[in-house]
Z-matrix of the N, CA and C atoms (Angstrom, degrees):
N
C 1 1.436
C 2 1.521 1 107.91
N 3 1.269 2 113.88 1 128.45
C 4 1.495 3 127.44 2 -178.26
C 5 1.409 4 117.99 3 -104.37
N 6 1.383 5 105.04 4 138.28
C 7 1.914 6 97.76 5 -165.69
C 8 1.201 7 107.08 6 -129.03
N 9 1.385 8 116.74 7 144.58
C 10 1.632 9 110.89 8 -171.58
C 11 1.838 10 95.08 9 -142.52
N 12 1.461 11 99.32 10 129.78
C 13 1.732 12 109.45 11 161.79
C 14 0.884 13 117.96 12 -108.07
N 15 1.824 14 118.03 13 121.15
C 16 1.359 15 107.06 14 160.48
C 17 1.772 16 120.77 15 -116.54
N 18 0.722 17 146.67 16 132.35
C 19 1.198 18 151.38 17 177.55
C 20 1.982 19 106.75 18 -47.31
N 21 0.898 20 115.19 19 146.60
C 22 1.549 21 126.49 20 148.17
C 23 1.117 22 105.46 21 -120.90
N 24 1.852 23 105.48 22 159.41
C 25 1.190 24 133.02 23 -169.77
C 26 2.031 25 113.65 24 -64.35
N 27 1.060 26 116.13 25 -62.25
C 28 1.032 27 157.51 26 168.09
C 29 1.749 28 96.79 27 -10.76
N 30 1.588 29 106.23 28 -43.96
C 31 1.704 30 125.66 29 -168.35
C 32 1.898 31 101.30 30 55.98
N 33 0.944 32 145.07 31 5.32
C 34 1.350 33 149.02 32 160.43
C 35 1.626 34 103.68 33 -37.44
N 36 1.813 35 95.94 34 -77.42
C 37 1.489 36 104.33 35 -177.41
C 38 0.805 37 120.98 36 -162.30
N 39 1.496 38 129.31 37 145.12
C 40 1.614 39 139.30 38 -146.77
C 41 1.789 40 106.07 39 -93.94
N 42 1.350 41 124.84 40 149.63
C 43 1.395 42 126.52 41 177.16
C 44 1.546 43 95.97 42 -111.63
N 45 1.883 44 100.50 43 136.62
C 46 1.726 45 114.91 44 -174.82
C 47 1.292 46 80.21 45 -132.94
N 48 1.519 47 113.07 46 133.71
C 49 1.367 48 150.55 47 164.71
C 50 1.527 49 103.30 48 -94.21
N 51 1.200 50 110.21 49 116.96
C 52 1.578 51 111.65 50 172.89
C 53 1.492 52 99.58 51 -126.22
N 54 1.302 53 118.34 52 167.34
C 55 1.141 54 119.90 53 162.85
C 56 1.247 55 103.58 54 -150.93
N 57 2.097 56 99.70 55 134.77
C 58 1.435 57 116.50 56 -175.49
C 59 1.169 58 112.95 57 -123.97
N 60 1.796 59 134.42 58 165.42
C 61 1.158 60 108.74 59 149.86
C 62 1.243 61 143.17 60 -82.33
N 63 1.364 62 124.40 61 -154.62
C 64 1.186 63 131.32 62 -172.95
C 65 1.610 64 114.40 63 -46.85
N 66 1.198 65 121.68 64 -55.65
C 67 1.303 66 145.29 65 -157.90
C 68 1.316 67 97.95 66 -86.03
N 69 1.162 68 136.37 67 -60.17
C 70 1.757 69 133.09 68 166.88
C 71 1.428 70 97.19 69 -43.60
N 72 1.224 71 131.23 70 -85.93
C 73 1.661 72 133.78 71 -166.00
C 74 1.515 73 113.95 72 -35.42
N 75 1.484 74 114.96 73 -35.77
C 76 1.050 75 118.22 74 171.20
C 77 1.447 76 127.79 75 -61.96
N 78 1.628 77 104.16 76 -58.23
C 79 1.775 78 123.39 77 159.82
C 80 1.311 79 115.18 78 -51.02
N 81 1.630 80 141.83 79 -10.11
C 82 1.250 81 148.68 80 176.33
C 83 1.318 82 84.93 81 -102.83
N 84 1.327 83 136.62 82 -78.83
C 85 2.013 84 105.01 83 -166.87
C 86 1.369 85 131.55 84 -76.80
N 87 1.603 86 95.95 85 8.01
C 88 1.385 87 103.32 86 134.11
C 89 1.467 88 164.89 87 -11.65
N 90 1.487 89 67.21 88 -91.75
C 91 1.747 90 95.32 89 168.53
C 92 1.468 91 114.53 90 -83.66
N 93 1.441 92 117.50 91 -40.26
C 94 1.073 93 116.19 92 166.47
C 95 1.679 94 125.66 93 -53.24
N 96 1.297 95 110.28 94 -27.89
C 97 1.312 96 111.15 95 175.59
C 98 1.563 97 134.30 96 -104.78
N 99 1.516 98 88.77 97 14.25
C 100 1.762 99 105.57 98 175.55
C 101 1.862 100 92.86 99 -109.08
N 102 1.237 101 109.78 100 -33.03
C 103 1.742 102 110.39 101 167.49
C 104 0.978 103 124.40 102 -69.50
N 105 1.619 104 124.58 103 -15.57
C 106 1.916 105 112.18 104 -156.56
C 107 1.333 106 127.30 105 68.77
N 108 1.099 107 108.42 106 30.69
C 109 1.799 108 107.29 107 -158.50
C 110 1.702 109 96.73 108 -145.55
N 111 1.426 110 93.40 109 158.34
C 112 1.318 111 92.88 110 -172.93
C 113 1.238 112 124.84 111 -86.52
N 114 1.743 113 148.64 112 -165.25
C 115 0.982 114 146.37 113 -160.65
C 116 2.212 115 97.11 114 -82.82
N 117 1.318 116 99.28 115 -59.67
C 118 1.048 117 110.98 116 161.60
C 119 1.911 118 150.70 117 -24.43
N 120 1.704 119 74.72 118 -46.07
C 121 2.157 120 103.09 119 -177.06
C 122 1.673 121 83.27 120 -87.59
N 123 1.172 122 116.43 121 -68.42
C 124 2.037 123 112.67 122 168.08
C 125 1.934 124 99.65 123 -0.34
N 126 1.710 125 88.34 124 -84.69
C 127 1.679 126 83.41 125 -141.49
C 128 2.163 127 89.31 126 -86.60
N 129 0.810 128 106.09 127 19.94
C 130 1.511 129 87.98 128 164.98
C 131 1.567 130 116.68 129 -114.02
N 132 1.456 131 119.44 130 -11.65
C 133 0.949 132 127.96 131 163.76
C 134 1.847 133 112.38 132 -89.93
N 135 1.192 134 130.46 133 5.52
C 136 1.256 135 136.52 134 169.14
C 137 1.772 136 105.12 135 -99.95
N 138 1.302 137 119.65 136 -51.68
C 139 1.536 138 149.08 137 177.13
C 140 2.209 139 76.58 138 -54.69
N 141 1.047 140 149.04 139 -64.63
C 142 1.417 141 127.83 140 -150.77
C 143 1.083 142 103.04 141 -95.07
N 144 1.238 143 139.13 142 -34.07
C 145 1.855 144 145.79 143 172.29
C 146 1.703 145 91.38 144 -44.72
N 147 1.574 146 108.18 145 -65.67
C 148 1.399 147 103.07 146 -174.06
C 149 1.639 148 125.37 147 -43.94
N 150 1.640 149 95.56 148 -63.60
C 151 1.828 150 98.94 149 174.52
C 152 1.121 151 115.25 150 -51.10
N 153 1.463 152 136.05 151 -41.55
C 154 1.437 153 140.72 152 172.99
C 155 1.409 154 106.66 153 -41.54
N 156 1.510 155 126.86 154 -45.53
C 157 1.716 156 128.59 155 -169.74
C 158 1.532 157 94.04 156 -84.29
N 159 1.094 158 136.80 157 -39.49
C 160 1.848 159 137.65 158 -164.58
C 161 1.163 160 111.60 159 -93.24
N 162 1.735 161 86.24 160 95.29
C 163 1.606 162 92.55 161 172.08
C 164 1.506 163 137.16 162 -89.84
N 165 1.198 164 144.21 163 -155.97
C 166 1.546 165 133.59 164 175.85
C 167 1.164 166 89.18 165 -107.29
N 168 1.297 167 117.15 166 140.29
C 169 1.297 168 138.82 167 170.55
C 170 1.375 169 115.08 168 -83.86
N 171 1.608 170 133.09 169 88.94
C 172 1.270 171 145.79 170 150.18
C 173 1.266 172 121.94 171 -45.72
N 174 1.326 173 115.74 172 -37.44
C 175 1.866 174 110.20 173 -154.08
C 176 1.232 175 115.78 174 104.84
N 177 1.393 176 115.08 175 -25.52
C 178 1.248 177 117.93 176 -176.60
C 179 1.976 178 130.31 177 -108.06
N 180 1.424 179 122.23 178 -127.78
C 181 0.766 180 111.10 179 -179.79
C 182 1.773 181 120.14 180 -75.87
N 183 1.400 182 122.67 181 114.40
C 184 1.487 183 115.15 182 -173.37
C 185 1.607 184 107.52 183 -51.58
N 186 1.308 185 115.70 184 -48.71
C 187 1.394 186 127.97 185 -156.29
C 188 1.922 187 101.10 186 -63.63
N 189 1.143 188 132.80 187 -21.11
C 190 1.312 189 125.44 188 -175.54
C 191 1.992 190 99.61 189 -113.55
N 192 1.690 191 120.81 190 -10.15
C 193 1.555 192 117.93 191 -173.94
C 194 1.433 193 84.99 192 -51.74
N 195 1.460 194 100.86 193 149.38
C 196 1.466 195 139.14 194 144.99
C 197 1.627 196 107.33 195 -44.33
N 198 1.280 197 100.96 196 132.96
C 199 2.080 198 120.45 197 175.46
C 200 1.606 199 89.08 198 -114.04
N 201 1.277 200 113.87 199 165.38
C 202 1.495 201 139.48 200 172.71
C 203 1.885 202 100.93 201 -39.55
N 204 1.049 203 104.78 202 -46.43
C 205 1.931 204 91.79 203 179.98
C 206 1.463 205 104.79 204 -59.69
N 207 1.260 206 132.62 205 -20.32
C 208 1.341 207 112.09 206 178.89
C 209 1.332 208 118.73 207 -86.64
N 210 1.394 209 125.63 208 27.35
C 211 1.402 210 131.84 209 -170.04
C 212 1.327 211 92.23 210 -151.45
N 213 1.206 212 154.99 211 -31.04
C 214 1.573 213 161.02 212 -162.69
C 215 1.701 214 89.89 213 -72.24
N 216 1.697 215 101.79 214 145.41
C 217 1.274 216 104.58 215 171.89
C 218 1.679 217 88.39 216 -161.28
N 219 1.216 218 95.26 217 171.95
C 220 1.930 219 97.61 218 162.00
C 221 1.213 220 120.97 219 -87.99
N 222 1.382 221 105.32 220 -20.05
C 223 1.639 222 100.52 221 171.40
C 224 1.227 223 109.55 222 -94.62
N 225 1.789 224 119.67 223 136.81
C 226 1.300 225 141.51 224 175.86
C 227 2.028 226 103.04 225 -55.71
N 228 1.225 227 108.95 226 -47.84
C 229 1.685 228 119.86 227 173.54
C 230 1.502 229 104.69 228 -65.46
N 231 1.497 230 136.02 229 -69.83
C 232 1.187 231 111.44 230 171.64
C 233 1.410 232 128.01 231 -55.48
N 234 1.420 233 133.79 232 -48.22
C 235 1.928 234 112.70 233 163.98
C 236 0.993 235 122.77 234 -42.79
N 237 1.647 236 132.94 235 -26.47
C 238 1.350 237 132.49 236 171.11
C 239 1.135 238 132.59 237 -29.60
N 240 1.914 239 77.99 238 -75.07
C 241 1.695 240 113.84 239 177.25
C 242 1.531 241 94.80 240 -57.28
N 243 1.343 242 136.29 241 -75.77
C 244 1.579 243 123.99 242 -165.10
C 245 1.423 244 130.46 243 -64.78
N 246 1.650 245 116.04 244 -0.25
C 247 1.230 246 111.52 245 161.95
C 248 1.828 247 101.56 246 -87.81
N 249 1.468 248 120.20 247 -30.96
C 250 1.235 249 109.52 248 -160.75
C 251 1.704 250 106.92 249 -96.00
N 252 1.213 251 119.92 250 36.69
C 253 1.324 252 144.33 251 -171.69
C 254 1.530 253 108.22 252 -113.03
N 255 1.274 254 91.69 253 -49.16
C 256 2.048 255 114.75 254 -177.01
C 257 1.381 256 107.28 255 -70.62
N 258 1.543 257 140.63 256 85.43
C 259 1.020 258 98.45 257 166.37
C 260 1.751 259 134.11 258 -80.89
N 261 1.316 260 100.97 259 25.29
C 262 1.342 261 116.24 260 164.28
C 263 1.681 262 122.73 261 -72.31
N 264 1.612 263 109.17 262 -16.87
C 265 1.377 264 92.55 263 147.17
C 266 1.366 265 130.84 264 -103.21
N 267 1.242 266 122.51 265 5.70
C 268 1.039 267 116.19 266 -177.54
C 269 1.854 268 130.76 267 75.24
N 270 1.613 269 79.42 268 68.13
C 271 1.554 270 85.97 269 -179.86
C 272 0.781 271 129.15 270 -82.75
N 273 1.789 272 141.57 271 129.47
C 274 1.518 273 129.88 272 171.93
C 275 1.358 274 135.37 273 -46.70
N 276 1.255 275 111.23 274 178.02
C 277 1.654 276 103.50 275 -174.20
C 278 1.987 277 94.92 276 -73.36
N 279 0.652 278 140.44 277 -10.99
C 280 1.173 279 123.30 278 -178.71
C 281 1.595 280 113.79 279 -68.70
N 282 1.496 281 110.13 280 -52.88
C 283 1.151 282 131.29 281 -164.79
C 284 1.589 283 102.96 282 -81.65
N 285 1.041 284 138.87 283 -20.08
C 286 1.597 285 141.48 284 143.86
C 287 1.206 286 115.12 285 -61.07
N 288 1.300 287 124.40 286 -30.60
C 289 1.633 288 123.21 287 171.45
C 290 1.503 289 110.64 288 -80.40
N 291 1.023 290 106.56 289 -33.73
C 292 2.004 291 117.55 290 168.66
C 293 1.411 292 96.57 291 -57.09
N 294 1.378 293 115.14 292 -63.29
C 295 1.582 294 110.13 293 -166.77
C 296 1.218 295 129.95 294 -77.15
N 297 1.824 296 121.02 295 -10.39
C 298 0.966 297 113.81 296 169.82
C 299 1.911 298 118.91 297 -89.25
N 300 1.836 299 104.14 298 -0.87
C 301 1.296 300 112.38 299 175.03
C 302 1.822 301 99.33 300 -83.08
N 303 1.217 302 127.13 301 -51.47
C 304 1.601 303 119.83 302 168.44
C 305 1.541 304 101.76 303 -42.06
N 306 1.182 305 118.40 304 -61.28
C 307 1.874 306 97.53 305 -169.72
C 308 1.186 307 129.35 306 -63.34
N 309 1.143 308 106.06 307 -43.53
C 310 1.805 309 124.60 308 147.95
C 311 1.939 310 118.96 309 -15.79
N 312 1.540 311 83.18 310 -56.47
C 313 1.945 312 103.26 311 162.93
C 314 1.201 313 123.41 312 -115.95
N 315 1.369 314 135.54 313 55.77
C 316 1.167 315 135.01 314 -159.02
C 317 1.568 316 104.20 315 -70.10
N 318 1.203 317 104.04 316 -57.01
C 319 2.057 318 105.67 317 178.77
C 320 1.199 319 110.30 318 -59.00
N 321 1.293 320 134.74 319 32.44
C 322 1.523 321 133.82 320 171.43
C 323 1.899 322 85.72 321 -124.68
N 324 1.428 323 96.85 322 -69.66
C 325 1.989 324 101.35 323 -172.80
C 326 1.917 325 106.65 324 -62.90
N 327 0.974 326 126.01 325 -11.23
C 328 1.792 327 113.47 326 -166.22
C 329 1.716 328 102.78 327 -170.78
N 330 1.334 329 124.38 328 158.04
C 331 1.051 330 149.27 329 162.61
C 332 1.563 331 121.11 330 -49.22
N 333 1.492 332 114.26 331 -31.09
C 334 1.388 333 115.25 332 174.30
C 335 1.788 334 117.11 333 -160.17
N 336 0.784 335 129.20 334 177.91
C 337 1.647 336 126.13 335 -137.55
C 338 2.243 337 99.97 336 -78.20
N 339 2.279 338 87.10 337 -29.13
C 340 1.413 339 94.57 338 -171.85
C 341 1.653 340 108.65 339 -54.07
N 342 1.287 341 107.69 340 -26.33
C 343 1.788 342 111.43 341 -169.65
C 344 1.929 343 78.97 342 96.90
N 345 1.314 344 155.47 343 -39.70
C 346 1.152 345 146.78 344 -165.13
C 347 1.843 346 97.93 345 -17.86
N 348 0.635 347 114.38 346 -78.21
C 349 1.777 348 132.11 347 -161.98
C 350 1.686 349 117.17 348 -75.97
N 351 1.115 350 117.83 349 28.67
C 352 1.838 351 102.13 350 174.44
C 353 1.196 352 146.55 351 -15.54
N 354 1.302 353 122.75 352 115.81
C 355 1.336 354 125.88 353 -158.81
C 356 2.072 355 97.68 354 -94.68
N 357 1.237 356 83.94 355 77.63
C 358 2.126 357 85.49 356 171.95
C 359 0.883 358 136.81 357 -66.33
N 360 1.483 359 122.43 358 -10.99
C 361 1.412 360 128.15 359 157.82
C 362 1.685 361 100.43 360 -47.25
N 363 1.153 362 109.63 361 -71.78
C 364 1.526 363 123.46 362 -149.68
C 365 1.571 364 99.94 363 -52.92
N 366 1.713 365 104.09 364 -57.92
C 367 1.317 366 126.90 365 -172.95
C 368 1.670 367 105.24 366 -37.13
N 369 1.617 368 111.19 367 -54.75
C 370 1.449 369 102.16 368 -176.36
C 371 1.359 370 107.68 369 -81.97
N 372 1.347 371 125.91 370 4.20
C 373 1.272 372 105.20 371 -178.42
C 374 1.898 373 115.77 372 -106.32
N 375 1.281 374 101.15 373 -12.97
C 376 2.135 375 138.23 374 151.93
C 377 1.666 376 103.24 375 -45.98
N 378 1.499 377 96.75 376 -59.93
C 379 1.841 378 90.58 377 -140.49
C 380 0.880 379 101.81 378 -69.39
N 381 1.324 380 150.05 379 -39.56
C 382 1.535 381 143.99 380 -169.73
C 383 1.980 382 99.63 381 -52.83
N 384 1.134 383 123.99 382 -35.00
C 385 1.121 384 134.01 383 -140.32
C 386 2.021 385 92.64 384 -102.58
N 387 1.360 386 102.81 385 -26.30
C 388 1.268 387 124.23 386 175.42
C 389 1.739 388 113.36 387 -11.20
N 390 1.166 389 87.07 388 -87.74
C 391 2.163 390 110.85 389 176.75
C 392 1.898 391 94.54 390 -29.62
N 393 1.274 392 93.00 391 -86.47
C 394 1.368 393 85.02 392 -166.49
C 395 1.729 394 142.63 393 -72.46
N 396 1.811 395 84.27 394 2.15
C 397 1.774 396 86.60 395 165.59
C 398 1.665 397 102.49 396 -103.01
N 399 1.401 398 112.86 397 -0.33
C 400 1.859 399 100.13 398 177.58
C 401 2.541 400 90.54 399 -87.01
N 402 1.161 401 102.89 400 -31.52
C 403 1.569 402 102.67 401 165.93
C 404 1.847 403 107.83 402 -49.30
N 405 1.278 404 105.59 403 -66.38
C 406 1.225 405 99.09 404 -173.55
C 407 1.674 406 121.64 405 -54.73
N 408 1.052 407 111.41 406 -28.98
C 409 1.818 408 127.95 407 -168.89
C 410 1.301 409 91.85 408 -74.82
N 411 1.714 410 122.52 409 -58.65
C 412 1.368 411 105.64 410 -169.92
C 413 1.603 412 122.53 411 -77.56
N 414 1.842 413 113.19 412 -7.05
C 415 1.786 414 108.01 413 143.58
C 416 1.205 415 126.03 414 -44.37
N 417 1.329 416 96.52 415 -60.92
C 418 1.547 417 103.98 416 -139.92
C 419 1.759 418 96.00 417 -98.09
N 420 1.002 419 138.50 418 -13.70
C 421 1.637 420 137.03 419 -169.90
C 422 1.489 421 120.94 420 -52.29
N 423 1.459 422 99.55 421 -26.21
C 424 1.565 423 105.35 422 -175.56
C 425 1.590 424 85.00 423 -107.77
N 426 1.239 425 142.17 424 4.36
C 427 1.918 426 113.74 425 -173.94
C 428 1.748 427 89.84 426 -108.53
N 429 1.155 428 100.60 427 -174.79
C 430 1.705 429 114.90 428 166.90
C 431 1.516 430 106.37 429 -64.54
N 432 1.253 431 111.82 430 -39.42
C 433 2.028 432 99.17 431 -179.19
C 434 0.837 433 116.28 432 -71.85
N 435 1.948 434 117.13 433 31.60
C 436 1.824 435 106.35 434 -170.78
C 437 1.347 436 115.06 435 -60.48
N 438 1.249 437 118.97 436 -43.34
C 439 1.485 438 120.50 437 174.68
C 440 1.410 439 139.33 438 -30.65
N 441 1.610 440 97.64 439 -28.51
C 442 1.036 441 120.29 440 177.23
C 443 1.982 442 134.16 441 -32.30
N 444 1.612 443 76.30 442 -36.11
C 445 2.043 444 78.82 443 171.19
C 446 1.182 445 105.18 444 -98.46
N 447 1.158 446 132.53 445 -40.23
C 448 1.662 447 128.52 446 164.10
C 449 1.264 448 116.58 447 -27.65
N 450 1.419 449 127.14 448 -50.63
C 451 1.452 450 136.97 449 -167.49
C 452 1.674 451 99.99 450 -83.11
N 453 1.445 452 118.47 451 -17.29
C 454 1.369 453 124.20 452 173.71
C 455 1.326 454 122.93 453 -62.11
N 456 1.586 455 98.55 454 -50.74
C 457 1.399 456 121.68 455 -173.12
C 458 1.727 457 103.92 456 -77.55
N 459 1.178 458 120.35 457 -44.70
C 460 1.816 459 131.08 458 168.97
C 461 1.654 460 105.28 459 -45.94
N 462 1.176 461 111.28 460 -62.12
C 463 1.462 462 113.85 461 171.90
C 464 1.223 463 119.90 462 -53.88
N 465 1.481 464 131.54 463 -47.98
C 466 1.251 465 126.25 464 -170.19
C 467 1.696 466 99.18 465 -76.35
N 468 0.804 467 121.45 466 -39.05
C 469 1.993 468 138.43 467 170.00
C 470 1.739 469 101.19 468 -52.83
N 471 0.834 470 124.92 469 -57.89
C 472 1.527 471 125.63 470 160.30
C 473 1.759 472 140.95 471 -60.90
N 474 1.332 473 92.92 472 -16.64
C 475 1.224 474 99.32 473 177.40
C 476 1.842 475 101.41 474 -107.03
N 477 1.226 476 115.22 475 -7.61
C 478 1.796 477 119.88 476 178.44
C 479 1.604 478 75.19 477 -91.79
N 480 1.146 479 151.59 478 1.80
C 481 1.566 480 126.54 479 178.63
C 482 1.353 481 111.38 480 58.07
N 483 1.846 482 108.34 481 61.16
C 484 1.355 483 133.66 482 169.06
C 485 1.600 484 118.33 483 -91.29
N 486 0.899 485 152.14 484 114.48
C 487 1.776 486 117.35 485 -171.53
C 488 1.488 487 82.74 486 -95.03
N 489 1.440 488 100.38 487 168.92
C 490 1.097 489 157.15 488 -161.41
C 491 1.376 490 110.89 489 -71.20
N 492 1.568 491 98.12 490 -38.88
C 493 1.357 492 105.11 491 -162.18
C 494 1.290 493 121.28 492 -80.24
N 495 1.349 494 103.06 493 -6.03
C 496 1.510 495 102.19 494 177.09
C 497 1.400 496 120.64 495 -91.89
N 498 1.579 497 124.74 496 -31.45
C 499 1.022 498 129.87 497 177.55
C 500 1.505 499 108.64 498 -120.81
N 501 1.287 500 147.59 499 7.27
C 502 1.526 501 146.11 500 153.59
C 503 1.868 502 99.20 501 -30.20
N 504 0.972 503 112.21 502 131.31
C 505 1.875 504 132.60 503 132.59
C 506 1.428 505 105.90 504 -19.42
N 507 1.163 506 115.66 505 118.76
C 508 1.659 507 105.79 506 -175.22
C 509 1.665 508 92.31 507 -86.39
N 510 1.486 509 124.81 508 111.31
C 511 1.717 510 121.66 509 160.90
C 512 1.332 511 115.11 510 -33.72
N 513 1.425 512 116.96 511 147.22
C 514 1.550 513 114.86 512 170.19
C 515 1.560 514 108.42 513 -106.14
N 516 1.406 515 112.63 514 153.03
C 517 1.477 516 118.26 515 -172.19
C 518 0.831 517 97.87 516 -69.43
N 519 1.283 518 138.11 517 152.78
C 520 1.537 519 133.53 518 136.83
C 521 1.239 520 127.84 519 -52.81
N 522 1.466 521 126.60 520 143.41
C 523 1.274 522 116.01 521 -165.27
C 524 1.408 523 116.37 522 -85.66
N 525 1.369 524 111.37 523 166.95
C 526 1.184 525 117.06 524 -159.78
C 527 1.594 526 106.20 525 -140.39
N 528 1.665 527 107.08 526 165.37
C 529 1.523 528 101.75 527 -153.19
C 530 1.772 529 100.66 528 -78.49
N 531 0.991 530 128.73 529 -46.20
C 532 1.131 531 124.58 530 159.75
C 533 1.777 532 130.57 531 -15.87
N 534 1.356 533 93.07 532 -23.70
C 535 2.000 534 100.17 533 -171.12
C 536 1.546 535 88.70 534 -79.63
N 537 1.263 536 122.52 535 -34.11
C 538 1.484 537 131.30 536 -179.27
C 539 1.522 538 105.19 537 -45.26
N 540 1.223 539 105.45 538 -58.00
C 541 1.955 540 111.16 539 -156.22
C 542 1.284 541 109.78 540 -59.10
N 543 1.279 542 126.94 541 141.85
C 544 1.534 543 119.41 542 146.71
C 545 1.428 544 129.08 543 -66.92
N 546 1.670 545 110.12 544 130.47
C 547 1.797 546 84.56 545 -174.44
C 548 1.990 547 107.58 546 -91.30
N 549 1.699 548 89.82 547 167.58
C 550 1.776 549 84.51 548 -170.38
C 551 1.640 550 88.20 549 -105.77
């Protein structure tokens, strides 16, 4: 069986090209036609019964693991980040190199260093931009222009009319003679 995704414009909902034989195609308008339902409601309502039973394998208790809703989001940048968080699913080296560039910048991607809290404004307004600022990071990370995708992601965050203030680098004071003294 051969599978093909293509996207539509629309972002509503995606078209999957499968191809079955005879005997499957048949058993799909089947069922569809002893249900009332279309070819479609069939295998997407079979496709969620399933994910609902398949859980992530922790080690631990099956009866409380996480199913696909605990990783599903509307944003393409937040499921990312929470599958490539798990390594209970088993993320590729790509998606560990994605995630160790979010932790790297956590006050741009989330509220605090755990990733606990996602900042989705930013995230959807990042991910499109994703590919070619994780390109730039893996240039420039070891030279002096490391900054370089940071200031990518700040800019594109600034120009959606993000302030600053939420995710800026907090500056450090300069020190002062006082840090010297002991107090009595």
């Amino acid at each position: 069986m051969a599978i093909q995704r293509t996207q539509k414009k629309a972002g509503k909902s995606e078209s999957l090209t499968i191809r079955l034989d005879p005997k499957m195609r048949f058993a799909l308008e089947f069922v569809a036609r002893l249900n009332g339902q279309t070819i479609t409601k069939v295998i997407e309502r079979a496709v969620t019964e399933t994910a609902d039973r398949t859980k992530v394998d922790d080690g631990g208790n099956s009866y409380d693991a996480a199913n696909w809703r605990a990783y599903w989001d509307v944003s393409e940048g937040v499921r990312a980040i929470k599958l490539a968080m798990d390594e209970n699913t088993h993320p590729t080296f790509e998606e560990e190199e994605m995630l160790e560039f979010v932790r790297t910048h956590w006050r741009i991607f989330a509220q605090d260093q755990s990733l606990k809290y996602l900042r989705r404004e930013n995230i959807e307004i990042i991910w499109p931009l994703m590919p070619k600022i994780l390109d730039i990071w893996r240039e420039t990370k070891a030279s002096p222009d490391r900054s370089k995708a940071a200031s990518m992601m700040q800019n594109a965050l600034v120009k959606a009319g993000v302030s600053d203030k939420i995710w800026a680098i907090p500056k450090k004071s300069p020190p002062s003679d006082l840090d010297d003294e002991i107090p009595f």
